[in-house]
Each structure stands twice: as C-alpha cells, then as structure tokens.
C-alpha positions as CSV (number, residue, x, y, z in Angstrom):
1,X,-34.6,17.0,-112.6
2,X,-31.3,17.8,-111.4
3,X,-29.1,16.3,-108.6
4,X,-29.7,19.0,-106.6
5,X,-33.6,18.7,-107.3
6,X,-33.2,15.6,-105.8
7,X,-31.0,16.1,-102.7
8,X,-33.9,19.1,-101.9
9,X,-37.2,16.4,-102.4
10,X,-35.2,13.7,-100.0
11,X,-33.9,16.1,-97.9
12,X,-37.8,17.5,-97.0
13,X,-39.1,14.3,-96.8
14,X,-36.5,12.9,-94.2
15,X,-36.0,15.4,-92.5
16,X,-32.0,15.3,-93.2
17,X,-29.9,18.4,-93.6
18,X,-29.2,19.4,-97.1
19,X,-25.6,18.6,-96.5
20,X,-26.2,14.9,-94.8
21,X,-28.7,14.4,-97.7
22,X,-25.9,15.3,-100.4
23,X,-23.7,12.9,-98.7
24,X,-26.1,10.3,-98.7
25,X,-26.5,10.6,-102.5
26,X,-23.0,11.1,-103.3
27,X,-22.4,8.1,-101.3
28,X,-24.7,6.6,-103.3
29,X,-23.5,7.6,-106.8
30,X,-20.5,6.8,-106.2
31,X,-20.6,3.6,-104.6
32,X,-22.3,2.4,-108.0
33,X,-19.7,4.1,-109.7
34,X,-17.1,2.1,-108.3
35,X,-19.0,-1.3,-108.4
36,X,-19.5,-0.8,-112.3
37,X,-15.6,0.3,-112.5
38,X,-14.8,-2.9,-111.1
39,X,-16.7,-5.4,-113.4
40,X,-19.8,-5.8,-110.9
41,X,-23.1,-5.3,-111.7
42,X,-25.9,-3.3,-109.2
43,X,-29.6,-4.1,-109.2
44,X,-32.2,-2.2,-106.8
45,X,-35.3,-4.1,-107.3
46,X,-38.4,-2.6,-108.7
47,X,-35.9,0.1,-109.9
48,X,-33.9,-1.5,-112.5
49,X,-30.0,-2.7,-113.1
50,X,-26.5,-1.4,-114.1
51,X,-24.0,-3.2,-115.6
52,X,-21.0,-3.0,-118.0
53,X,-21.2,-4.2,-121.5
54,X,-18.3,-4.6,-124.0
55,X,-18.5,-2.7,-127.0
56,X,-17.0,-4.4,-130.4
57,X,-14.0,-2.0,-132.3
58,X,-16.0,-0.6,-135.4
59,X,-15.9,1.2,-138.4
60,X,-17.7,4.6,-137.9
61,X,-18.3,7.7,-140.1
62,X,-16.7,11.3,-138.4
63,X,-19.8,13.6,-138.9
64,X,-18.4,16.7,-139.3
65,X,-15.9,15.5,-141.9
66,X,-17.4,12.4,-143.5
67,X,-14.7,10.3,-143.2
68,X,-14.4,6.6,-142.0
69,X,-12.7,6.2,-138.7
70,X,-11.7,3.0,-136.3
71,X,-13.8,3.1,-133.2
72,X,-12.1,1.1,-131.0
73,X,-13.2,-1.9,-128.5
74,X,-14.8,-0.4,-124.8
75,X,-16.8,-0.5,-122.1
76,X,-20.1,0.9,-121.4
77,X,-22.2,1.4,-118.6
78,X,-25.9,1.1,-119.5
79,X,-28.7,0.8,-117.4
80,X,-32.3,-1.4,-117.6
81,X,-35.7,-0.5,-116.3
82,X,-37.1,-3.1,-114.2
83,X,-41.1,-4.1,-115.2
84,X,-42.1,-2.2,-112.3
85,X,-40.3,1.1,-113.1
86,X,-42.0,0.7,-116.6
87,X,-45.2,0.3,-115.7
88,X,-45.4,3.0,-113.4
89,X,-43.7,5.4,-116.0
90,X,-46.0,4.1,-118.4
91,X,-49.5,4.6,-116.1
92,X,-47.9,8.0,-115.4
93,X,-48.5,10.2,-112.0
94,X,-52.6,10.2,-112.0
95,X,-52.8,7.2,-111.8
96,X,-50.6,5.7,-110.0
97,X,-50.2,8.4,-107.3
98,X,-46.7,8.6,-107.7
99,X,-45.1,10.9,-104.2
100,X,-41.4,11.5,-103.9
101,X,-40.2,10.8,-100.5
C-alpha cells in the first residue's frame, strides 16, 4: 500500500476531498517527522512508537568491494509495534474483521 492508497481509503470513508485528505496526511507525516528530528519520541496507542536511537561507529565490510570500512556513529529512526497492532496482524483480516476507515 502506497501513500496515495491511503489518502484514497481515508478520503472515502470521511468524506474529505482527496486534496484536504493529502493535507491531513502530509500534516501528519510530517509532524512526526519533525518531532523525531528534534529528539522527541511519538506514540499512538494501540498503534505503536517512534523514536531515535543512537547507532555506535563500526567496522563494516563494503559489499561490492570486500573491503573493511568505518561506519561512523548516527541516528536512526525506528519504529515498535504496540501488542495490539501485533495481535491483530497476527489474527489476520478474517478474524478480526479488520475495515479501513
């Protein structure tokens, strides 16, 4: 699924204009954006949570060459699944009767 996959399913179940829908999600994105860019962390309950993690400087391999090459220190986003979210992926869309908006 696709942004625009989802601006189309919100957009038909709210009864917003594909444009006011677009805005809403690029509001979105990018207000979470921002929050991770400035050190906070953004939880949506019975969704899951983003937050930044430092990474360590390593050693790593280059594969296309084979040679060893400094990776150094940096930031990552990353993103975990409340038990909610995982339970529902888990019982899948039968049985859990799963309906975008």
């Amino acid at each position: 699924m696709t942004k625009t996959d989802i601006i189309d399913i919100v957009a038909q179940g709210t009864g917003l204009t594909k444009i006011e829908t677009a805005a809403v999600v690029d509001g979105f994105l990018a207000t979470i954006n921002y929050s991770l860019a400035t050190g906070d962390s953004v939880t949506l309950r019975g969704f899951g949570s983003f937050r930044v993690v430092k990474r360590n400087g390593r050693t790593g391999i280059n594969p296309k060459t084979g040679k060893a090459m400094n990776v150094p220190p940096h930031k990552s986003p990353v993103f975990k699944a409340s038990k909610d979210l995982r339970v529902s992926v888990e019982k899948g869309v039968e049985d859990n009767a799963l309906e975008p908006v």
